[in-house]
N, C-alpha and C positions, 0 to 999 in steps of 0.2 A: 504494500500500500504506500510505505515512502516515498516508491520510484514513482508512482502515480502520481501523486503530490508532487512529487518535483520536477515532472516531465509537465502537469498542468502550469506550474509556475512561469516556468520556461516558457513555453506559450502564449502566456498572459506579457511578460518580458518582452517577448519577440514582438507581440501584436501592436504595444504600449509602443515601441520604437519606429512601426512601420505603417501607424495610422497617425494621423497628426490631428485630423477634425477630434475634439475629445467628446461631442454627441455619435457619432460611430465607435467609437474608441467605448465606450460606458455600454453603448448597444449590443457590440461583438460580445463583450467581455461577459454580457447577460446572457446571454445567449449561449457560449461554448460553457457557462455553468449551469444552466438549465441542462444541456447535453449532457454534461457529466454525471449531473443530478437524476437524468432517466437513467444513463449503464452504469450508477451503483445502485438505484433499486431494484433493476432488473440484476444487478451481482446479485442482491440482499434477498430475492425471490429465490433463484437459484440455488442459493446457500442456502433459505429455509428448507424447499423442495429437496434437495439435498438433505439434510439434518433429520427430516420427517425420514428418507428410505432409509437412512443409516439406522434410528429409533426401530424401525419395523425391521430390520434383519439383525438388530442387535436380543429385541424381543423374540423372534426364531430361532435364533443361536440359542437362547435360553431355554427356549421348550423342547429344541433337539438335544442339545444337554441333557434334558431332563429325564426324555424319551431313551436316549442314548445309556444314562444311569441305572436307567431300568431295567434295560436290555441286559446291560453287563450284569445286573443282581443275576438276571433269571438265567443266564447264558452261566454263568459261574454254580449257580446251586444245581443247573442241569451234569453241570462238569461234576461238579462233586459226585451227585446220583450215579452218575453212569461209570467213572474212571476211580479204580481202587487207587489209591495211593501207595510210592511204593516203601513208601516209612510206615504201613498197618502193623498191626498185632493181627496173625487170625487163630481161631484156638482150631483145631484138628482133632479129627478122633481116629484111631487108629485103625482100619478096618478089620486088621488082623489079629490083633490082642487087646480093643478098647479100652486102648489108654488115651487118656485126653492128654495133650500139649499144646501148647503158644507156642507162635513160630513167627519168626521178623522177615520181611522179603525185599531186604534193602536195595536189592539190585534189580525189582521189579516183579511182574508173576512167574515164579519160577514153576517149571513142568512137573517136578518132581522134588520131595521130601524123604528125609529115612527118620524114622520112627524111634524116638530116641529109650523107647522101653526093648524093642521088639529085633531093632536092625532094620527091618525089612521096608523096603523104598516103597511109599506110596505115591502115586502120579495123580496130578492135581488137574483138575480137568475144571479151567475160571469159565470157560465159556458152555454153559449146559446146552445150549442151540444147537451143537454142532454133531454131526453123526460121531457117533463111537469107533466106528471099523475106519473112517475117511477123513474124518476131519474137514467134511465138506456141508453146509448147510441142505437140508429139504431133498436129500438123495434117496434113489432109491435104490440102493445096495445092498441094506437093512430089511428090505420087505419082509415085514411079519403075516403069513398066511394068517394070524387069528385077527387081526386088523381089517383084511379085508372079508373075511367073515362080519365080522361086527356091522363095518357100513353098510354090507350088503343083507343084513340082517334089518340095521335101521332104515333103508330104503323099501324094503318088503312092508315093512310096518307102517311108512308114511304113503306108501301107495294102497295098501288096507285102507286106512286112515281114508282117505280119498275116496275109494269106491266105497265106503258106508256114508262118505257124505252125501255123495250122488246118488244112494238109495236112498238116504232119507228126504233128499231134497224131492227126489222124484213122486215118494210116499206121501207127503205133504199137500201136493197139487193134487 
């Protein structure tokens, strides 16, 4: 804003030395400050216009924060829920001689434990979803014949289910 000022001065200087009538001289002089007087409130409009966006994206900064804090709470309690830690205690029961122990698994989930009653190496198996023979999720390697006896037992029974609706529906009319 100085150089503003002192680039107007200048001007007013310049003008002062190069009009000599001093009724144009008072005239000009009114005039290029009226001009200046419109492009500083049109700055001062600007700067408002201005000042209002900044208020509005400083106010959304705040609620994405907000939103953002929340996210980290749930994102973090999810973490916990789902990832063992690898500084736990878990207590163990021995399969082979039920003996109960605590066991540390600083170096994260480890596959296998030995039994510190018994000797004998028990295999730790953290992920229960996963096939037993394969170690592969939802396989059918494992197929239990009495499994699909079962569904095919419970499909019998909801297709019954069915054709006594449709007698009794029919019985009704």
């Amino acid at each position: 804003m100085s150089n503003l000022k002192k680039r107007l001065n200048e001007i007013m200087s310049d003008l002062e030395k190069n009009i000599k009538n001093q009724e144009d001289l008072e005239y000009v002089k009114s005039q290029v400050y009226n001009i200046s007087l419109l492009f500083l409130d049109e700055i001062d409009k600007i700067a408002e216009l201005n000042l209002g966006r900044i208020n509005l994206l400083i106010d959304r900064e705040k609620e994405l924060s907000k939103k953002i804090a929340t996210m980290e709470k749930v994102i973090n309690n999810i973490e916990k829920e789902m990832y063992i830690s690898p500084d736990c205690d878990f207590e163990i029961v021995c399969p082979y001689c039920n003996a109960e122990f605590v066991e540390e698994f600083p170096d994260g989930m480890e596959k296998e434990v030995k039994c510190p009653e018994c000797g004998n190496t028990i295999e730790l198996d953290w992920l229960e979803d996963e096939c037993a023979c394969c170690d592969h999720d939802d396989c059918d390697c494992c197929y239990d014949g009495e499994d699909a006896e079962e569904e095919e037992d419970s499909e019998e029974q909801e297709e019954s289910n069915e054709e006594n609706d449709e007698t009794n529906n029919e019985d009704d009319m």
